[in-house]
DRENRO-144300 format. One line per field, with one value per residue (C-alpha): residue number from 1; residue in one letter; chain; z, x, y. Coordinates in steps of 0.001 Angstrom, whole numbers, plus 500000, padded with zeros to 6 digits. Example, Ala and Ser with C-alpha at 12.3 -4.5 7.8 and 13.67 -1.06 7.14 Angstrom:
2
gudren <- (1,2) .
kenu <- (A,S) .
lodo <- (A,A) .
Z <- (507800,507140) .
X <- (512300,513670) .
Y <- (495500,498940) .
//
This chain:
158
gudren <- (1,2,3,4,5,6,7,8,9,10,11,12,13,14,15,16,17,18,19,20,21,22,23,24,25,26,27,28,29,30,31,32,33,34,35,36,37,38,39,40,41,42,43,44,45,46,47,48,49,50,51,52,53,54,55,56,57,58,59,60,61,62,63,64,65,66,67,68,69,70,71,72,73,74,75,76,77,78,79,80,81,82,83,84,85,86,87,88,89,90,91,92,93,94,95,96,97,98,99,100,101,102,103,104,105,106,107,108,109,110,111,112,113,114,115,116,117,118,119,120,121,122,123,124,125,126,127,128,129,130,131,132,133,134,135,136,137,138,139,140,141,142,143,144,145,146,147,148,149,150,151,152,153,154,155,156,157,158) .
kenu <- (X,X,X,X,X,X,X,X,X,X,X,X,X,X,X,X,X,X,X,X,X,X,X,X,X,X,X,X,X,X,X,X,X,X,X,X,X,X,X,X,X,X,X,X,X,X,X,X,X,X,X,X,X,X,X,X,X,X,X,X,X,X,X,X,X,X,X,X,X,X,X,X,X,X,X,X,X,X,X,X,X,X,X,X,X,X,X,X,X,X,X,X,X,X,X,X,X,X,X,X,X,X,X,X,X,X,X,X,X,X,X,X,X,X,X,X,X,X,X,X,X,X,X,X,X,X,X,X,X,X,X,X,X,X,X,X,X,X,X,X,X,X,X,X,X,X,X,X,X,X,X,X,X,X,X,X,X,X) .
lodo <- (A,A,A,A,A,A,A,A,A,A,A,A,A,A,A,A,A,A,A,A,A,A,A,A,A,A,A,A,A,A,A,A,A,A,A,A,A,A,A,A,A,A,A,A,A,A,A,A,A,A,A,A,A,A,A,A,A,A,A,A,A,A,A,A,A,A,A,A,A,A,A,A,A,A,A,A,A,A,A,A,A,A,A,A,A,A,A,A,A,A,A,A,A,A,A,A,A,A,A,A,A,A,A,A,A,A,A,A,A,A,A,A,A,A,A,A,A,A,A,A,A,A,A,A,A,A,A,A,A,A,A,A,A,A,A,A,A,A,A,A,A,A,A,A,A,A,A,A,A,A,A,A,A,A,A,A,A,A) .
Z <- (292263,291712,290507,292402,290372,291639,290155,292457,290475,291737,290430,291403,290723,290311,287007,285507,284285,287783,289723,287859,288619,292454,292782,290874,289570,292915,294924,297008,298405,298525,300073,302967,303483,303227,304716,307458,309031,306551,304613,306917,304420,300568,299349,295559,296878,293233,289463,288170,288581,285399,284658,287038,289535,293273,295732,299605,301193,304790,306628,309618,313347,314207,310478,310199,307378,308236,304767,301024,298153,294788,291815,288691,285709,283042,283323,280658,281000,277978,278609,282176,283309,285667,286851,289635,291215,294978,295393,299488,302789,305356,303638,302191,301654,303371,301095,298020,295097,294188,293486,290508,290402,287016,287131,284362,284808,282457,281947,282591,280446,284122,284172,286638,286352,286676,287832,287793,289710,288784,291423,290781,293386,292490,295437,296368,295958,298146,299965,299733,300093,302070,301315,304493,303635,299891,301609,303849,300866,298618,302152,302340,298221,298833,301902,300238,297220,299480,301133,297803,296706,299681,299702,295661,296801,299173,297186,293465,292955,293431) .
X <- (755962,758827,759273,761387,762007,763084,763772,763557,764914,764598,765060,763339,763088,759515,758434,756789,753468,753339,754625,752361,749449,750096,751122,749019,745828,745776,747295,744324,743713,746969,749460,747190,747385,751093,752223,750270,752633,752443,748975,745704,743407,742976,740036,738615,736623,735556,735827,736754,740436,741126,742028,740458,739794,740296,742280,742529,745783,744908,747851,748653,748682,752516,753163,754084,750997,747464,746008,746185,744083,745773,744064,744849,746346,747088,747279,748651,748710,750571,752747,752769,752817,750541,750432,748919,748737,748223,745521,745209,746295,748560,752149,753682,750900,751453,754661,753445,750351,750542,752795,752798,754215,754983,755557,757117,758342,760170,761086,764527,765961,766375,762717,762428,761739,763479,761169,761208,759301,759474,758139,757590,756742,754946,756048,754147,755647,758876,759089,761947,761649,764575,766377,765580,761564,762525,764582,761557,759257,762050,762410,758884,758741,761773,759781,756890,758369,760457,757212,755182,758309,758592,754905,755199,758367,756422,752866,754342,750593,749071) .
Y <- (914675,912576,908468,906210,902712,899583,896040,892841,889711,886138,882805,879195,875821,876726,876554,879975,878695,877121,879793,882282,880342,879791,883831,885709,883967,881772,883940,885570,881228,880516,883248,883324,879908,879601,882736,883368,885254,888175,887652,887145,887295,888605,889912,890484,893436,894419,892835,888974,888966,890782,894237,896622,894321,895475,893657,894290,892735,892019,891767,889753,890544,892061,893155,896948,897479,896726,896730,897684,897870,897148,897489,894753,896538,894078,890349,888249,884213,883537,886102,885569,889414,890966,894779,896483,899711,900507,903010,902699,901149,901799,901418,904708,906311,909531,909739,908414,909040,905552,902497,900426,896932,895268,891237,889490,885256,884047,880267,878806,875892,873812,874264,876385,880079,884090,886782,890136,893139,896417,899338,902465,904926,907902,910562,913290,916540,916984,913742,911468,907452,906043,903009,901172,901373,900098,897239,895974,896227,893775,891547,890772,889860,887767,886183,885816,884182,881486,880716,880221,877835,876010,875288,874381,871853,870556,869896,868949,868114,871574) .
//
C-alpha cells in the first residue's frame, strides 16, 4: 500500500469564519442547494456533526460518482480545520483503502480568506492513481468552492 498526497489551495473574498460556516458546518443544507449540479442531496447518516460522524454525499444525476460516505475526523471552529476520511462510495474505491482530506482556512488581511486541502490517498497494494483522476477530483473542489462563493456574493446576509 502506497500514499499519494495532494494540496489544493484557493483564495476568496469570502471571509474564513464565513466560509467555514457555509462549507463545512452548513454544508450538508447548503452545497445541495447551490450546486445542484454536483450535490443531490447530503446526508448525516450517523453522529452530531462532530468527530465520527458519518456523511453520505449523494451525487447528482450525470456526475461520474453516485455516492460516498465520509466519515468526520476532527473539526475545529476556532481553528477552522475539519478532517475526514472516505470509507465508501463509488469514486476510487477499487484503487484505494481510503482517502483522507485535511481542511485548514486561514484569514486574509483584505478580509477574505486562503484555504487549503490536503488528500491523501491510501492505495491498495500495486495500483497507481493517474493524474487525470487527481485533476477531476481538484476540478470539482475548485467548482464547488466558486459555487459556495458565488452564492455567499450573492446572499451577504446568510
Amino acid at each position: 500500500m502506497g500514499i499519494l498526497t495532494t494540496t489544493y489551495e484557493f483564495t476568496t473574498p469570502i471571509s474564513a469564519p464565513r466560509m467555514f460556516k457555509s462549507f463545512i458546518l452548513d454544508g450538508e443544507n447548503l452545497l445541495p442547494k447551490i450546486a445542484p449540479q454536483v450535490f443531490k442531496s447530503i446526508e448525516i447518516i450517523h453522529g452530531d456533526g462532530g468527530p465520527g460522524t458519518i456523511k453520505q454525499f449523494n451525487f447528482a444525476e450525470g456526475t461520474e460518482i453516485k455516492f460516498v460516505k465520509h466519515r468526520v475526523d476532527a473539526i475545529d471552529k476556532e481553528k477552522m480545520t475539519y478532517a475526514s476520511t472516505l470509507i465508501e462510495g463509488d469514486t476510487l474505491m477499487d484503487k484505494v483503502e481510503s482517502i483522507s482530506y485535511e481542511l485548514k482556512l486561514e484569514s486574509m488581511p483584505d478580509g477574505g480568506c486562503k484555504g487549503k486541502n490536503t488528500s491523501k490517498f491510501n492505495t491498495k497494494p500495486g495500483v497507481e492513481i493517474k493524474e487525470g483522476e487527481i485533476k477531476a477530483g481538484k476540478e470539482m473542489s475548485d467548482e464547488i468552492v466558486k459555487a459556495v462563493e458565488a452564492y455567499l456574493l450573492a446572499n451577504p446576509n446568510e
